[in-house]
VMD Tcl script that draws the C-alpha trace (Angstrom):
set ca {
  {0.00 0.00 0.00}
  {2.57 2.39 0.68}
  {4.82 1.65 -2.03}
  {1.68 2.39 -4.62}
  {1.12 5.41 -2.58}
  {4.62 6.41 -3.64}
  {4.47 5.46 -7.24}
  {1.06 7.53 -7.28}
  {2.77 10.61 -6.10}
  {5.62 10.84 -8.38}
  {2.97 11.71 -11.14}
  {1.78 14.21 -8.75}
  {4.77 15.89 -7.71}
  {7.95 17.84 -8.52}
  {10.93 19.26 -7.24}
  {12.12 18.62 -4.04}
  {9.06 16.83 -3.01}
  {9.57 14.15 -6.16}
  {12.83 13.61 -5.35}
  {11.77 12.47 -1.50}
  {9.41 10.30 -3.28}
  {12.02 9.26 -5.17}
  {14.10 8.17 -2.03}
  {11.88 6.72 -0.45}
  {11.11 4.34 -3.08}
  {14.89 3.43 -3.05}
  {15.18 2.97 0.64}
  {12.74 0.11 0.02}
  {15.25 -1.58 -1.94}
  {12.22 -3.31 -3.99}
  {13.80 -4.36 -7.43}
  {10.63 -3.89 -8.92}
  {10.99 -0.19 -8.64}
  {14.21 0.04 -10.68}
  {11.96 0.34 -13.87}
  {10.39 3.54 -12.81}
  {13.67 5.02 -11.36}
  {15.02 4.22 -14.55}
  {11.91 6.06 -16.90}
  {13.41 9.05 -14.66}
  {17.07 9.44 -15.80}
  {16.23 11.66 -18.33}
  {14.05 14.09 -16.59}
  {14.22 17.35 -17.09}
  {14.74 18.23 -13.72}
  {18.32 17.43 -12.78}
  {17.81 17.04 -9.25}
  {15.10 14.58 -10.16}
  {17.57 12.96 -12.50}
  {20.17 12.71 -10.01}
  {17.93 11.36 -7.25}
  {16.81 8.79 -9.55}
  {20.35 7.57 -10.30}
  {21.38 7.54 -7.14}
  {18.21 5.59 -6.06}
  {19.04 2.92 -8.87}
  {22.15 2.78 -6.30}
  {20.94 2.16 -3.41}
  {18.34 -0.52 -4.53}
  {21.30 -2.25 -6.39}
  {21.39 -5.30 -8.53}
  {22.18 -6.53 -11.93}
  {18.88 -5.01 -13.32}
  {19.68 -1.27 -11.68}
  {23.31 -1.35 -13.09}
  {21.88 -2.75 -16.23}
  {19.61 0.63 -16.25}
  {21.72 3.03 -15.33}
  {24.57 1.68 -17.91}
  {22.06 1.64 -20.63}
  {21.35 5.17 -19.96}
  {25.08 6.74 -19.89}
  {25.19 4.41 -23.13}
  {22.18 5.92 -24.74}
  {23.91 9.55 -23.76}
  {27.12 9.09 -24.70}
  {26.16 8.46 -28.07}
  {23.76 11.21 -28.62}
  {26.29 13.56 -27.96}
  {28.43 11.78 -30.21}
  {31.29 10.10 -27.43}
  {30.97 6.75 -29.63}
}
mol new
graphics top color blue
foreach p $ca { graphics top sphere $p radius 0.5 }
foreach p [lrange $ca 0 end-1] q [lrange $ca 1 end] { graphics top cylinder $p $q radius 0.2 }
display resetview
């Protein structure tokens, strides 16, 4: 229940308030969270960003370094690094 709580209110929020969503949803260390923590690398919001990276961190695993390398990947070559 709380966990969906969480989930509902990152649609809801922004800012500072997202990213405490954001750690508390990592401090849960649920694997099935790394998806959405992933989907919020790219915002546009670099606190958000960063919170979300570092959250991939914390709930650790093959599938959250899988996620987070796929991302630098995906940036490295749109600025051209590859």
């Amino acid at each position: 229940m709380a966990a969906e709580a969480l989930l509902d209110a990152l649609a809801q929020t922004s800012g500072k308030v997202k990213v405490g969503v954001i750690n508390s949803l990592a401090a849960r260390r649920a694997p099935a969270h790394v998806s959405v923590l992933a989907g919020l690398l790219g915002d546009d919001d670099a606190m958000v960003a960063h919170a979300a990276a570092t959250g991939l961190g914390v709930i650790g695993g093959a599938d959250a370094a899988a996620a987070a390398s796929e991302y630098v990947s995906l940036q490295e070559v749109e600025i051209g690094l590859r």
